[in-house]
N, C-alpha and C positions, 0 to 999 in steps of 0.2 A: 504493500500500500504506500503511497504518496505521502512523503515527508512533510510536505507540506500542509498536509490537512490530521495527519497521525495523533498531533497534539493534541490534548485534549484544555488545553490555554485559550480558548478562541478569545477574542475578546466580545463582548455580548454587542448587538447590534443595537443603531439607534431606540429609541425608547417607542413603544407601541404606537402613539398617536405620531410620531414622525419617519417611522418607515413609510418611506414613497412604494406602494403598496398596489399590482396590479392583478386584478382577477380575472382569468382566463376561464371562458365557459366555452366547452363545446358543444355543437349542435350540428345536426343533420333532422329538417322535414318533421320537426315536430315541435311546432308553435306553442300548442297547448300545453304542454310540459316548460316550455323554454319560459313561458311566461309564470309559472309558477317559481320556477329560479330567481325570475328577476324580481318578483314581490320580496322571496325572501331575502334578498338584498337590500332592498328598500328599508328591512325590519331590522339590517345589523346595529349590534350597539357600535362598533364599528366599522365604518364604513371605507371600503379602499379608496386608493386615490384615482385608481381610474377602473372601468371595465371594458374588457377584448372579449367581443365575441368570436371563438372559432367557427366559423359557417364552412361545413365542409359538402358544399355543394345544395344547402335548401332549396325552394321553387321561393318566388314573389311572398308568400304569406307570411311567412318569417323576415323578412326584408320592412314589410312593414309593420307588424309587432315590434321590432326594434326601432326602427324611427318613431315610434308612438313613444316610446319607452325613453328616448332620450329625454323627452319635457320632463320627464317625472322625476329625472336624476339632476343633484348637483355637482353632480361628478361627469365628466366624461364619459359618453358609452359608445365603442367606436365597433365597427362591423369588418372584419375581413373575411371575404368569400373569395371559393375559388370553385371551379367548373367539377358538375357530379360526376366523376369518373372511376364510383368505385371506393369502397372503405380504403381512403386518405387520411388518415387523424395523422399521424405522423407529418404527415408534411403542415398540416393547415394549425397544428400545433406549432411548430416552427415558425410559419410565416406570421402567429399571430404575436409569441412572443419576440420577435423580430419587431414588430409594430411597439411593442408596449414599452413604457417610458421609466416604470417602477424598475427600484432596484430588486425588489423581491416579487416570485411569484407566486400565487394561490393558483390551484387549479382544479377545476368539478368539472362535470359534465351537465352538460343541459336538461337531464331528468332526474339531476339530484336537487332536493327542497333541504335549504341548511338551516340546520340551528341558529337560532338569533346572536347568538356568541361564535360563531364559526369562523368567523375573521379574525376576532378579539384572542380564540384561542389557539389561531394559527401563527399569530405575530408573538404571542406567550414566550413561542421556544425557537424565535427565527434566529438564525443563527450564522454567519458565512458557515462554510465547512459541515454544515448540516443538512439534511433533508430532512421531510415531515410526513407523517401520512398519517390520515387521519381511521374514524369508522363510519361504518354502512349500515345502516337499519334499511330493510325493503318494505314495503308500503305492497301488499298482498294485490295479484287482478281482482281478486273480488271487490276491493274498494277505490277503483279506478272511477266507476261512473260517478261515485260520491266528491272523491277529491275535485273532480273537475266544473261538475253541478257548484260546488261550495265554494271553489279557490280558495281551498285549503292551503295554510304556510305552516300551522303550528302543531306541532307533535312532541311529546313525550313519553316515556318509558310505558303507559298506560293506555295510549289512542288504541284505539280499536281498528284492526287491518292491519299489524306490524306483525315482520318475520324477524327473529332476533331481535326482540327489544330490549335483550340484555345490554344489547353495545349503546342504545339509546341514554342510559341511565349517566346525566350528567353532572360529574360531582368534579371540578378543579382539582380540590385538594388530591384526590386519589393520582389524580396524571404525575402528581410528583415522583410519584415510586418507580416511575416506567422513566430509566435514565438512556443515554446517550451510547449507540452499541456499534462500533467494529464490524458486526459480524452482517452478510447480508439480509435483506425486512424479506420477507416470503408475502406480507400480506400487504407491500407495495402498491397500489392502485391508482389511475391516471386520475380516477372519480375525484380522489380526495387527497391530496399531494401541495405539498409547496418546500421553493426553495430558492435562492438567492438566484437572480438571472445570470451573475457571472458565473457563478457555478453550472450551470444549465450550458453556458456558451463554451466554455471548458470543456466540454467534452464532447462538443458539435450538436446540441439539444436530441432529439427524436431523431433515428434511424430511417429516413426515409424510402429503405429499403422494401418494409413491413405495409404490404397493401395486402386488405381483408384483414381479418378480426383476429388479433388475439398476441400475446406475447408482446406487444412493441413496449408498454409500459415494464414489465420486466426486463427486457432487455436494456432499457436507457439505468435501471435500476442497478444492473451487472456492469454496467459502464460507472456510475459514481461510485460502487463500492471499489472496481480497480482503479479510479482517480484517488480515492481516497477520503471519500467523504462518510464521513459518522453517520445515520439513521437513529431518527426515534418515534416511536409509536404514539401518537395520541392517544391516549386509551381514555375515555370519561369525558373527553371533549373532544372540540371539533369534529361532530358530529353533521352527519347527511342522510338524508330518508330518498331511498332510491325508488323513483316511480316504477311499479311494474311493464316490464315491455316483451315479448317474444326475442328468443336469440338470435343474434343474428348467424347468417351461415357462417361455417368454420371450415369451407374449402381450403382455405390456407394456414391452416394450422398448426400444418404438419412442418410445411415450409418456416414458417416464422419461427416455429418450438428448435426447429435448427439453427437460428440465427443467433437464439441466445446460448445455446446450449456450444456454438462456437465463441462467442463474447467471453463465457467462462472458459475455454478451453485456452481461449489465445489471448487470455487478459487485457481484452481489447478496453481500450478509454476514449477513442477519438472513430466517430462514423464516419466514411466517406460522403456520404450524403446525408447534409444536416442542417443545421441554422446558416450556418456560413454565408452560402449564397443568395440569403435574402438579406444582409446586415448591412451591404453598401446600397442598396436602395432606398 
């Protein structure tokens, strides 16, 4: 691992309300979901300093959901799309932090609904030389037509239509116990992740080898543990209520689960195709 990040000295990053702080949400073709992300934004006790949306190819309707969206923000809420060609998150992840301005980044996806503290508790333990990842409650099909009738934002350990509500149960103090770890996160997720953007450009952000579903957040995750970056679990916070949706196909699977399963083999830390190319734009 990287001398440089080995220490466990880091010095703590600017104080909560002054990290320049940018939330990256992705989406694909599902408005009704994506607007329930953005309510709960609206709800954080803190709020970032800007939000990116990743548009990886939506139609018109989501285009204008987020222009509706912008009055409602005092923050910046900017839009990067790019042509539907196919599960792209890799890349449109890249091109979006390529766009964004914060030093640090949050990042969910567009059918995850966050805790009103999910910002607050992701700038908690922001750290250079660190990553973050947070937990997942799912929000059951059975209570899809509800959530969406009601525009529903607000859930705890108790709502009715949660799978694992255990990981919902949000208590600060407990996160303390869950320290700073060496060794690779397994339960790493693009859903609920944040981390310094130098650190992300460090090792070329997303793989943009990884088209169709599956592995590319594990492998950028096999990429900062060979740079050398520490991992810690959020456990009791920064919490996310995942809308239920159907999977999507895993034709490439097999291919990607190679990619990383080389990443460990050849201790790779820098992708050939990755942020790079979109940073002098």
């Amino acid at each position: 691992m990287s001398s440089i990040h080995k220490s466990c000295s880091f010095a703590l990053m600017k104080s909560q309300a002054h990290i320049k702080t940018s939330l990256v949400i992705s989406t694909y073709n599902w408005k009704e979901a994506l607007e329930l992300v953005l309510k709960s934004v609206l709800k954080q006790k803190i709020m970032p300093s800007e939000i990116v949306i990743a548009d990886d190819g939506s139609k018109e309707d989501t285009k204008t959901l987020i222009e509706t969206y912008k009055a409602k923000f005092d923050i910046p809420l900017h839009h990067v799309w790019q042509e539907d060609d196919g599960f792209r998150k890799s890349m449109i992840i890249n091109k979006a932090v390529a766009k964004a301005q914060g030093d640090y980044i949050i990042q969910v996806d567009g059918d995850c609904i966050m805790h009103p503290s999910f910002i607050k508790d992701h700038l908690r333990y922001a750290r250079q030389g660190v990553y973050l990842s947070g937990s997942r409650v799912t929000i059951k099909e059975s209570s899809l037509k509800s959530i969406f009738e009601k525009q529903k934002t607000r859930y705890h350990m108790f709502s009715k239509g949660l799978k694992k509500r255990g990981r919902a149960f949000h208590l600060p103090i407990l996160s303390t116990f869950y320290k700073e770890s060496e060794g690779f996160n397994l339960k790493n997720r693009g859903c609920n992740m944040s981390f310094t953007r130098e650190d992300f450009i460090a090792v070329n952000g997303y793989n943009e080898d990884f088209e169709g579903w599956g592995r590319e957040d594990s492998e950028l995750g096999r990429r900062f543990y060979n740079y050398g970056l520490l991992n810690r679990r959020l456990k009791n916070i920064a919490v996310i209520y995942h809308i239920y949706h159907y999977e999507k196909p895993k034709d490439k699977l097999d291919e990607n689960h190679q990619m990383e399963v080389d990443a460990v083999k050849n201790k790779t830390v820098w992708c050939e195709h990755g942020i790079d190319k979109y940073l002098s734009e």
